[in-house]
C-alpha positions as semicolon CSV with decimal commas, in nm:
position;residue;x (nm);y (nm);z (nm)
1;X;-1,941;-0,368;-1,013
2;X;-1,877;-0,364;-0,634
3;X;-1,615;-0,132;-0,515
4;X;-1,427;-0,411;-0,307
5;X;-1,420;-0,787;-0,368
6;X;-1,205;-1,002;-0,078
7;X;-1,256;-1,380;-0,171
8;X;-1,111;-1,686;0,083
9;X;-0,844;-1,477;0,142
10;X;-0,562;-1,597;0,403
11;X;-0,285;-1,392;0,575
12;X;0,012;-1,557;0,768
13;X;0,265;-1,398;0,951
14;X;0,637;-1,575;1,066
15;X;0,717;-1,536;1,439
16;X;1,004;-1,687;1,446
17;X;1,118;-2,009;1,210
18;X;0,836;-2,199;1,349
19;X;0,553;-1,979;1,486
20;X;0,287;-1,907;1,208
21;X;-0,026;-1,677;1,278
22;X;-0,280;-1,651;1,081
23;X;-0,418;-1,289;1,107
24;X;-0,669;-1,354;0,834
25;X;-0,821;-1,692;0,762
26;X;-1,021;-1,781;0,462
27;X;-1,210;-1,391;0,476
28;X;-1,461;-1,337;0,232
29;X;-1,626;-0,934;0,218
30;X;-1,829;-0,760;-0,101
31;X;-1,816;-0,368;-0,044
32;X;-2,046;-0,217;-0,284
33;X;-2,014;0,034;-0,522
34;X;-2,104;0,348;-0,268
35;X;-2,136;0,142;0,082
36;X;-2,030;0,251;0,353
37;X;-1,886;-0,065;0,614
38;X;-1,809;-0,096;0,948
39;X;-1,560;-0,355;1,065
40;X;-1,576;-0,448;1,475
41;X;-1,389;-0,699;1,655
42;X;-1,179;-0,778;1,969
43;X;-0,850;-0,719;1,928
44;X;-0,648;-0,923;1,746
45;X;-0,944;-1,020;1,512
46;X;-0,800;-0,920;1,189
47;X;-0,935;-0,572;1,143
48;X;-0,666;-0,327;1,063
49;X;-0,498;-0,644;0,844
50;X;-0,777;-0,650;0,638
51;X;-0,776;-0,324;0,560
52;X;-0,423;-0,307;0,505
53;X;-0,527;-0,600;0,246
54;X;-0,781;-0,409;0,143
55;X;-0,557;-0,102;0,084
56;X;-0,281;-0,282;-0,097
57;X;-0,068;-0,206;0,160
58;X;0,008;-0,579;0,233
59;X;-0,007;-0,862;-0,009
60;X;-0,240;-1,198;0,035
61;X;-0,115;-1,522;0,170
62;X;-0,388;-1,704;-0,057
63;X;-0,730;-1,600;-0,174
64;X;-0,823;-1,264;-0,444
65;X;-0,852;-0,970;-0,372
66;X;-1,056;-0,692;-0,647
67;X;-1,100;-0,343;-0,683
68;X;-1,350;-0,259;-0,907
69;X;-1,267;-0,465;-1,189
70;X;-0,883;-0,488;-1,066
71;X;-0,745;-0,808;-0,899
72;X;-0,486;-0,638;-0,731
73;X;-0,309;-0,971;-0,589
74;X;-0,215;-1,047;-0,943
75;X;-0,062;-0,625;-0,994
76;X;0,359;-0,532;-0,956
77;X;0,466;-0,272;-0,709
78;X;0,468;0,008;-0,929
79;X;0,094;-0,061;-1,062
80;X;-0,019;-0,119;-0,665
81;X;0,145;0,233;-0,560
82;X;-0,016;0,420;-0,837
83;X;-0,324;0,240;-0,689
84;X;-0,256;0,374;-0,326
85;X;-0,201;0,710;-0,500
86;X;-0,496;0,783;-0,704
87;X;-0,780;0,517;-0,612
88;X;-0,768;0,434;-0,235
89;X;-0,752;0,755;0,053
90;X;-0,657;0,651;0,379
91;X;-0,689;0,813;0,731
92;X;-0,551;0,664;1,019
93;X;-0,576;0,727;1,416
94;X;-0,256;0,845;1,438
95;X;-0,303;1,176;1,185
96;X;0,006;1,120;0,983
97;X;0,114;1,426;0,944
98;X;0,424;1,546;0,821
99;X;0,508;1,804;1,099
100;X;0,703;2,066;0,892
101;X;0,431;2,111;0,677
102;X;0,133;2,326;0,718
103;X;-0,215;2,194;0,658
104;X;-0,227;2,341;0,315
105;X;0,132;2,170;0,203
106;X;-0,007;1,803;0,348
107;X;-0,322;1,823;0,164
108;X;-0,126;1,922;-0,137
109;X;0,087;1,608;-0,108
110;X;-0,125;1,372;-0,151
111;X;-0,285;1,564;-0,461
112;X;0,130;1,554;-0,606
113;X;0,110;1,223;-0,530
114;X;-0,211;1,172;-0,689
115;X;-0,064;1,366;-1,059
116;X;-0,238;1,729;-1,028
117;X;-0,046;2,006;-1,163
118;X;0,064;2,258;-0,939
119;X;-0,204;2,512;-0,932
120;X;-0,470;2,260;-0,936
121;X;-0,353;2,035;-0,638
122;X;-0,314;2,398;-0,428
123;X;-0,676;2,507;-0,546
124;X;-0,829;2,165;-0,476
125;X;-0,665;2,098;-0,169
126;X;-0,767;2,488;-0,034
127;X;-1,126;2,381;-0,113
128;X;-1,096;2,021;0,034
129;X;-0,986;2,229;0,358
130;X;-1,233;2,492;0,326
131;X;-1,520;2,207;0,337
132;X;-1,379;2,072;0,623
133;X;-1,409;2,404;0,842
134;X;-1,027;2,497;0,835
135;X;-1,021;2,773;0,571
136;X;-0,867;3,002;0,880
137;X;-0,595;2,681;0,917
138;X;-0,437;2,649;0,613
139;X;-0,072;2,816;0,713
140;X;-0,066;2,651;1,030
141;X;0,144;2,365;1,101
142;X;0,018;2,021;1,302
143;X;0,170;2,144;1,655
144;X;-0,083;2,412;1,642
145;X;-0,398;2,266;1,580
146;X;-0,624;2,026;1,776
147;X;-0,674;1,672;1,737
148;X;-0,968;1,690;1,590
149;X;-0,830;1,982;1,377
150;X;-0,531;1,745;1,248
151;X;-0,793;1,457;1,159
152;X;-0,962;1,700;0,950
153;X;-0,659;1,808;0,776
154;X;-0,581;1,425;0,729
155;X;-0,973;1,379;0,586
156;X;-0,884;1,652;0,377
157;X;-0,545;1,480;0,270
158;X;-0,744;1,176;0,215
159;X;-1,052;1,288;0,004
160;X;-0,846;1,578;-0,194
161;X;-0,747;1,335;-0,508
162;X;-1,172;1,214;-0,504
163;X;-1,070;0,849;-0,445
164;X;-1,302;0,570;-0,521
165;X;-1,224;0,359;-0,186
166;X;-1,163;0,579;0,152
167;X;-0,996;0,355;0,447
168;X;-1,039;0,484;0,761
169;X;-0,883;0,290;1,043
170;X;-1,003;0,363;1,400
171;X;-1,019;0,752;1,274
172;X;-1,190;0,860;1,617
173;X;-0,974;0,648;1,840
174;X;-0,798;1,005;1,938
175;X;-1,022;1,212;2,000
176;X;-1,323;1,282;2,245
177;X;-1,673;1,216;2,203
178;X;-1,771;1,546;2,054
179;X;-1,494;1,557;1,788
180;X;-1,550;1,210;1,691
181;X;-1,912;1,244;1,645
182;X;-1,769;1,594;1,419
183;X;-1,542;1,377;1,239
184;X;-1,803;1,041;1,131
185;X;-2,070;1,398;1,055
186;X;-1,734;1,503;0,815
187;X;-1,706;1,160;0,660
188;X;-2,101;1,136;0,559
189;X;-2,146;1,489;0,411
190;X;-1,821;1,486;0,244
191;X;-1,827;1,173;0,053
192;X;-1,867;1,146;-0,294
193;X;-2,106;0,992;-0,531
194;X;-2,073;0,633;-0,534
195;X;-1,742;0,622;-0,287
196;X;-1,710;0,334;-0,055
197;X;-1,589;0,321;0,271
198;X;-1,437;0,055;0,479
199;X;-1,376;0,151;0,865
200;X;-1,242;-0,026;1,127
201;X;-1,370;0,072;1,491
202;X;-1,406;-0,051;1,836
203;X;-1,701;0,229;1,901
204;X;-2,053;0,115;1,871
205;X;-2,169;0,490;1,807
206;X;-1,903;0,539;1,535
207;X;-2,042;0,202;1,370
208;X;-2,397;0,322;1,364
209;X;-2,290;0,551;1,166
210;X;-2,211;0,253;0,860
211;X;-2,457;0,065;0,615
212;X;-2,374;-0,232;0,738
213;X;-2,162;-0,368;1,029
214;X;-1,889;-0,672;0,969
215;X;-1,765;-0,829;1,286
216;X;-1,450;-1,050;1,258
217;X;-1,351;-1,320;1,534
218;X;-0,965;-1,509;1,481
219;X;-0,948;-1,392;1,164
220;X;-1,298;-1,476;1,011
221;X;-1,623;-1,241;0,939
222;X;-1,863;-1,419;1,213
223;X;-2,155;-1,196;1,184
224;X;-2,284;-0,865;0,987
225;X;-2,551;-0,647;1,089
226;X;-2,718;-0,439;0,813
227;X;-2,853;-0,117;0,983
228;X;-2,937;0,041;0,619
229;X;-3,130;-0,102;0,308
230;X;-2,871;-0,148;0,016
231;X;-2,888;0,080;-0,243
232;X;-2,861;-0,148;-0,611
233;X;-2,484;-0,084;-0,643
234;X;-2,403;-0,213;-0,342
235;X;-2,554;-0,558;-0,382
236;X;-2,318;-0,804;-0,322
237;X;-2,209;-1,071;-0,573
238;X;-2,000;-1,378;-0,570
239;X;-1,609;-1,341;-0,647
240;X;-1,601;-1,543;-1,024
């Protein structure tokens, strides 16, 4: 069962009564179960709307959309958020921290938000931290630590509640070329067994670091590049 099924799927958006733009236009992408992709394209391709597909974050103009064996275009609000909240971890270039809380209270967030119990969510998330190199961090708040401190903390956030799909949009796009090369060494060590992982990225060296490469062009997946051989879960199969 791949981890992430996109079939013909097609996303307008309304500029005005009579402007249409079609972000996404008939995209078609198989994640497998424990692949990790790389999504590159000029801007304005269709990248960070994908994932936002992807991530249930926006809904589908036409086409399916599955997550393991979900088809989340067919799911309510309420089933999509608990979706966001326990499946899918996201990071973002932007850190997305809340400023008032220290890196220990963020991480435990998304744990809340994921349904731990209060003394699990504050011993998982002080591990999560702890793997990341900020066991020294965990009182301070996001004015006092580095970017690439803060996009460890959001890793942390992200892989705390052991999701099965990690997003990670431009997640180096921040930072300078040693920290980013930290952060993608993070990302591979840290990942679970059989957890997939879709990235957006204008950075060739930050792609390399991917099973396989997807560029997108006006809203279509031109060309792929496979830089690793495919384990057996993360052969691709046809949407049914």
């Amino acid at each position: 069962m791949p981890a992430v099924v996109v079939h013909d799927i097609e996303k307008l958006y309304s500029l005005g009564k009579r402007n249409m733009v079609h972000a996404l236009r008939g995209t078609s992408l198989t994640v497998g179960d424990g692949e990790f992709v790389a999504v590159m394209g000029p801007s304005g391709s269709g990248k960070s709307t994908l994932l936002n597909v992807i991530g249930c974050l926006s809904a589908v103009s036409a086409g399916k959309v599955r997550l393991g064996d979900l088809e989340v275009t067919k799911l309510k609000r309420r089933a999509l958020d608990r979706i966001r909240a326990r499946d899918v971890g996201f990071i973002f270039q932007t850190f997305s921290l809340i400023p008032t809380r220290t890196a220990l209270e963020n991480v435990m967030l998304a744990a809340e938000y994921a349904g731990m119990g209060a003394r699990e969510r504050r011993e998982r998330a002080a591990e999560i931290l702890r793997q990341v190199g900020l066991e020294e961090r965990l009182d301070h708040f996001p004015s006092e630590l580095s970017g690439g401190e803060q996009q460890r903390v959001a890793i942390a956030r992200a892989l705390v509640k052991s999701p099965k799909l990690l997003l990670a949009d431009e997640p180096t796009g921040n930072l300078d070329s040693v920290s980013a090369e930290e952060i993608m060494e993070l990302l591979k060590r840290l990942r679970g067994d059989g957890q997939a992982i879709v990235m957006v990225t204008h950075d060739p060296r930050m792609a390399a670091y991917a099973d396989r490469i997807v560029f997108l062009k006006d809203g279509r997946v031109v060309d792929e590049e496979q830089l690793r051989a495919p384990s057996p879960e993360a052969a691709g199969v046809e949407y049914p």
